[in-house]
ZAMARGU-4260 file (C-alpha; in steps of 0.2 Angstrom, whole numbers, plus 5000, padded with zeros to 4 digits):
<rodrens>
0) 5044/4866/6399 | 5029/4878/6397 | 5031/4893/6407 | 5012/4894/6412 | 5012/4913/6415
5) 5016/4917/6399 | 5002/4904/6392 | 4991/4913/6403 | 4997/4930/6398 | 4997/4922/6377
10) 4980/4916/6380 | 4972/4932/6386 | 4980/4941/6374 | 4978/4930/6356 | 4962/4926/6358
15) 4941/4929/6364 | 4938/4915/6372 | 4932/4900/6359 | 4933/4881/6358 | 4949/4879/6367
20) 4948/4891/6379 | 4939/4898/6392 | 4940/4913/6409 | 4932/4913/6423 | 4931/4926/6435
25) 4930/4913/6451 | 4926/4894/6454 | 4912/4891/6464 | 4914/4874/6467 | 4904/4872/6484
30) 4886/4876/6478 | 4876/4866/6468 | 4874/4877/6452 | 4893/4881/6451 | 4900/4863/6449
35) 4889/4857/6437 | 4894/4874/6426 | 4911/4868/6428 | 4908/4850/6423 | 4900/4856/6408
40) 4914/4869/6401 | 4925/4855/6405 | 4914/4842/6395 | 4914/4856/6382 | 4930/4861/6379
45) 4934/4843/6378 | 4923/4839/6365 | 4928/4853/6355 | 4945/4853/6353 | 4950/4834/6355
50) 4967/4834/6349 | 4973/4848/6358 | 4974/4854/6374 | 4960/4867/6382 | 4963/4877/6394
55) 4951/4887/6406 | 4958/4905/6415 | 4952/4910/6433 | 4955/4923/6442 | 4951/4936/6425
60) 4935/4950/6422 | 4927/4944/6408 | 4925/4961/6400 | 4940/4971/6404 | 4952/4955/6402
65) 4958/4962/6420 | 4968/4949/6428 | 4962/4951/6449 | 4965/4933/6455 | 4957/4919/6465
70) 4964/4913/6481 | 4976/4901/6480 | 4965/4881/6477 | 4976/4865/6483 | 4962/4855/6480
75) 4970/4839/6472 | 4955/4827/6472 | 4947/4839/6456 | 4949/4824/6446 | 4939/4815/6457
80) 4923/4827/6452 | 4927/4826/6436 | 4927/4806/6435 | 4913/4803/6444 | 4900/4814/6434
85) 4909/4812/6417 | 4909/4798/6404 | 4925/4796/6396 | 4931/4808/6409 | 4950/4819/6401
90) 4962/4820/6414 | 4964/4840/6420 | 4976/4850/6430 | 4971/4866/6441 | 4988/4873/6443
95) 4992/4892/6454 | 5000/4903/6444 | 5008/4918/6451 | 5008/4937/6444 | 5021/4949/6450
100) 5003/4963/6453 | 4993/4952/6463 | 4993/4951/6481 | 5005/4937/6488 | 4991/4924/6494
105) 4981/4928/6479 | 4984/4918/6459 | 4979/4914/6442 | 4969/4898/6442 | 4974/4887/6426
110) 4964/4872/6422 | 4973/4862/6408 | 4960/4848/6400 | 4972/4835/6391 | 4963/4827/6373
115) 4955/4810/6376 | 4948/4811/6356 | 4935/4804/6364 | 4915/4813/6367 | 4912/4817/6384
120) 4897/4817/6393 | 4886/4817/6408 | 4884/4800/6417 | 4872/4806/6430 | 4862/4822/6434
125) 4870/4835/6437 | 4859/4851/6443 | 4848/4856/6428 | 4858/4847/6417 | 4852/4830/6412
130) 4862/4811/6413 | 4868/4808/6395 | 4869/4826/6390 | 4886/4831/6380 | 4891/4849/6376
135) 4901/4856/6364 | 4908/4876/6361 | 4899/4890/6350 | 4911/4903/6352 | 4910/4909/6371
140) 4898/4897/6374 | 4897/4880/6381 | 4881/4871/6373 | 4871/4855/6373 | 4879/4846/6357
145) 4867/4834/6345 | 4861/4816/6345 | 4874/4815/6331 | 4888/4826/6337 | 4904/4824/6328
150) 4921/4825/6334 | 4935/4836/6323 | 4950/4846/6325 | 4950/4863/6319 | 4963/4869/6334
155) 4980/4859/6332 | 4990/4872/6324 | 4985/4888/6334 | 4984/4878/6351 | 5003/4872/6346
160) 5008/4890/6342 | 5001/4897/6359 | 5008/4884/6368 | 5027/4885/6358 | 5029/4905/6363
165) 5024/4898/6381 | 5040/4889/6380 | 5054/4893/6395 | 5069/4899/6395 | 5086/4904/6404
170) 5080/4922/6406 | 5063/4919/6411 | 5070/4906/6423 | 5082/4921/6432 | 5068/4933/6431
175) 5059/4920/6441 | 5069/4917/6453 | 5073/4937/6455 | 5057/4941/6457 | 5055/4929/6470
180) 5068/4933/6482 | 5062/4950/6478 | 5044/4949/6483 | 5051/4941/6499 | 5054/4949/6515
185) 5069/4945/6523 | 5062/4936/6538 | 5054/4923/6526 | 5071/4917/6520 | 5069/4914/6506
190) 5076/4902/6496 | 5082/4892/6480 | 5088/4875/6475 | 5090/4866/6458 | 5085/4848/6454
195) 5093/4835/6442 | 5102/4850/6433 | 5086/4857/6425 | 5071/4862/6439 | 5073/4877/6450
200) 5062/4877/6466 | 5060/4893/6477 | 5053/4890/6494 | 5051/4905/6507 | 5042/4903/6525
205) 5046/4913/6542 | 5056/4901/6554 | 5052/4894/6572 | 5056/4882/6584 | 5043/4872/6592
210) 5049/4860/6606 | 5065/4860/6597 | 5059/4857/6578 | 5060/4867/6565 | 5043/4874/6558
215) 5040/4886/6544 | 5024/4898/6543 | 5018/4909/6530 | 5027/4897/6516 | 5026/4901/6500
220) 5033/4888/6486 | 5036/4891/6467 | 5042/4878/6453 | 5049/4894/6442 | 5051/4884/6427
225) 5034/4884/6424 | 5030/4897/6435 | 5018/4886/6446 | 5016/4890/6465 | 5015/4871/6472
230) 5012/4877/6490 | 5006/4890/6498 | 4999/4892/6518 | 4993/4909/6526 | 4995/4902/6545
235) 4998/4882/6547 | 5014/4876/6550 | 5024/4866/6540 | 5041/4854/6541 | 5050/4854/6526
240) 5064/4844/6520 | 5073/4838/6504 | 5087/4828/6496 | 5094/4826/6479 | 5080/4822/6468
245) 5064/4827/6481 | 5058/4842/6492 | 5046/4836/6505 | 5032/4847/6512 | 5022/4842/6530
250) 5009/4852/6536 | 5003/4853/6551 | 4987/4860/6562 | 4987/4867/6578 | 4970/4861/6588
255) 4964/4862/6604 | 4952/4870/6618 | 4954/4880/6630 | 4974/4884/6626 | 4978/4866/6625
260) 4984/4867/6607 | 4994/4855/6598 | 4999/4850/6582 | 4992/4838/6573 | 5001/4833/6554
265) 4987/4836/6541 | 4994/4831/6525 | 5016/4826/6516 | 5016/4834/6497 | 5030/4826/6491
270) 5038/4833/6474 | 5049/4821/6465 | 5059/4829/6451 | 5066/4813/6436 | 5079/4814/6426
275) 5069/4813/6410 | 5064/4832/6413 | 5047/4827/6421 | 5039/4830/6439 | 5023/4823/6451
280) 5018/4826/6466 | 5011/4815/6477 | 5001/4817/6492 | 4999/4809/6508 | 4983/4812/6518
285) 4990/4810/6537 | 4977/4816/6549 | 4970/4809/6563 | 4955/4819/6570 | 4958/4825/6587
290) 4941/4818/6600 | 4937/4832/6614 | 4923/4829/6628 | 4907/4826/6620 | 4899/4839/6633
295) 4910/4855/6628 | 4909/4851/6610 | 4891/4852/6612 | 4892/4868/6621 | 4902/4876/6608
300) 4890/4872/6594 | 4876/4879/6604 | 4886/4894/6607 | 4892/4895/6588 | 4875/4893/6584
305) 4867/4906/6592 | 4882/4918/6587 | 4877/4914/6568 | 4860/4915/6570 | 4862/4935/6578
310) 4872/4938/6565 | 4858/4932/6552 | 4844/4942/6559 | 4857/4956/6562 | 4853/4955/6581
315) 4867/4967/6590 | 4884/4957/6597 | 4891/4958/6613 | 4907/4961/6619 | 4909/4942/6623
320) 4898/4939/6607 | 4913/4947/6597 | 4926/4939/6606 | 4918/4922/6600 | 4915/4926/6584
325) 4936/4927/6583 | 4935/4910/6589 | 4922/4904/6575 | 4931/4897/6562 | 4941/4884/6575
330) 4928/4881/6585 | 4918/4874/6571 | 4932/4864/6565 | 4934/4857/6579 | 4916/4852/6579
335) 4915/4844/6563 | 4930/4835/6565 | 4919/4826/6581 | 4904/4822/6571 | 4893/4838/6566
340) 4895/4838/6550 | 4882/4852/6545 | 4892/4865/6553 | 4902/4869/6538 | 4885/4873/6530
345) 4883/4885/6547 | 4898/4893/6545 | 4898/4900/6528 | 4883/4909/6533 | 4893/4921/6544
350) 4906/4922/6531 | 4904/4939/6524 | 4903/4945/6543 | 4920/4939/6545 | 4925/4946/6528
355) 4921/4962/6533 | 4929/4963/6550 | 4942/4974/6550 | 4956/4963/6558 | 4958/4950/6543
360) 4966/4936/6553 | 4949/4927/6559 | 4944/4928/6540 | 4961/4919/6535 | 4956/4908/6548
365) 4940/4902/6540 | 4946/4900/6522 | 4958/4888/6531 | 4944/4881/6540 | 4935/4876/6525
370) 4951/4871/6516 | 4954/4858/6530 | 4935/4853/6531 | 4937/4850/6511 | 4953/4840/6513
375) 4943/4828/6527 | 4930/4826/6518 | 4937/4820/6502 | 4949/4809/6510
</rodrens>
């Protein structure tokens, strides 16, 4: 198994990036601009190094090699962008890789793009860039490739060096597992298990009961062999259980108006570990959107849209303005998930308000907005 920390720490240090490999400093996968520059290093790299895998770094300054992080992306419909805009499309992998320095809700973003031998390109439009267009790497730089664009391999040997020193070990397995008990508070019993003899999962998450079932918050779970967080959730709550060969994640949302919340289950990751040293996980997309009264939900989006707009023109908040703006990111979940879909769009407008708002936990609850209103939407 590949420890993918120390691919990640191989990577930054053997080489500039080049025809295998590329860093970003963050995805911006939302707009426009930002997912067809991802489509295109991804067509890139693939065409460039066709044998081999490529690899792409996120969560790195370009200048300092600094590593600083990116929030933690559970996106598993990635694939899904990739296939739909690509011909001859590689299979990928975006996988969270945590570093001891970095916050605990923040990671290392690691694309791995798998060789097709193949040449990739656009099969439809893709902001500026044009249906049919295939790129290729000049050092650092993804560019449009030729009419006659050949395929070759000028990587195998240094892509199988990196990827052989990334290679796990006993010690790097108990470091992982030290490191994560360690990085643990106590109340977050944290935890380890080992599966089939070979994989070792850590799992940590602050206990409760709800109506008599357990529930864990805050969870946090690493697959230390490859040094891979598999799961991680800043407020949702979440069932977990597990036998001899799986661990089963369920999370949960808690919705409602008016303090008549309840929990709704959102999504089972289930990871099923085989005797032949391998591993997938497969998800299960379980939610039902909960239907309020047409009238109040209309009433909300007025009053969250008049909030937003103040906070564009930099119009002066009430008190009660304030207090509603804590209730923001819900609210206009709740009101997507009834049929307005445009107020995601409205939302992210009042994002760096909420950035900047000194207690963090309404900003916490917008990323998890948005991480739920990407879950829907894709499923």
């Amino acid at each position: 198994m590949i420890n993918k920390r120390l691919l990640i720490k191989n990577l930054l240090s053997h080489n500039d990036e080049n025809s295998f490999y590329d860093k970003k400093q963050k995805l911006s996968l939302e707009a426009k601009e930002g997912k067809a520059k991802f489509l295109k290093h991804i067509c890139a790299l693939s065409n460039s190094n066709p044998f081999n895998n490529s690899y792409i770094v996120i969560g790195v300054e370009d200048e300092e090699n600094k590593i600083i992080g990116v929030d933690f992306f559970d996106d598993s419909k990635i694939q899904n962008l990739i296939n739909a805009y690509l011909e001859n499309p590689p299979k990928i992998e975006y996988e969270n890789v945590p570093f001891p320095r970095l916050p605990r809700h923040k990671v290392v973003g690691l694309v791995t793009i798998h060789p097709i031998n193949k040449i990739t390109k656009l099969k439809k439009n893709a902001w500026k860039y044009r249906k049919g267009t295939a790129f290729y790497r000049r050092g650092s730089n993804s560019m449009p490739a030729s009419i006659h664009f050949e395929l070759r391999d000028a990587n195998t040997a240094i892509v199988n060096a990196i990827e052989q020193n990334a290679r796990n070990n006993i010690e790097l397995t108990l470091d992982g597992v030290f490191d994560f008990i360690n990085n643990h508070k106590p109340q977050y019993n944290p935890k380890y298990k080992v599966f089939n003899e070979q994989f070792v999962l850590c799992w940590a998450g602050e206990q409760k009961l709800i109506n008599g079932d357990e529930y864990f918050t805050r969870v946090d779970i690493e697959l230390i062999n490859e040094q891979v967080k598999l799961f991680f959730s800043a407020l949702d709550d979440v069932q977990i259980f597990y036998n001899q060969h799986s661990f089963i994640v369920t999370e949960y949302i808690l919705l409602g108006l008016e303090q008549q919340e309840k929990h709704y289950p959102l999504e089972k990751t289930i990871i099923n570990f085989k005797e032949n040293g391998k591993h997938d996980i497969v998800k299960e997309f379980l939610f039902e959107p909960p239907r309020f009264n047409t009238v109040i939900i209309q009433l909300i989006l007025e009053n969250n849209n008049a909030i937003i707009n103040k906070i564009e023109n930099k119009i002066p908040l009430s008190v009660t303005d304030h207090e509603d703006v804590l209730r923001l990111p819900t609210n206009s979940l709740i009101c997507y998930l009834n049929g307005y879909l445009n107020v995601a769009e409205q939302l992210k407008k009042a994002k760096n308000y909420i950035k900047n708002l000194e207690d963090k936990t309404t900003y916490i609850k917008y990323k998890e907005a948005m991480r739920i209103i990407r879950k829907v939407k894709y499923n």
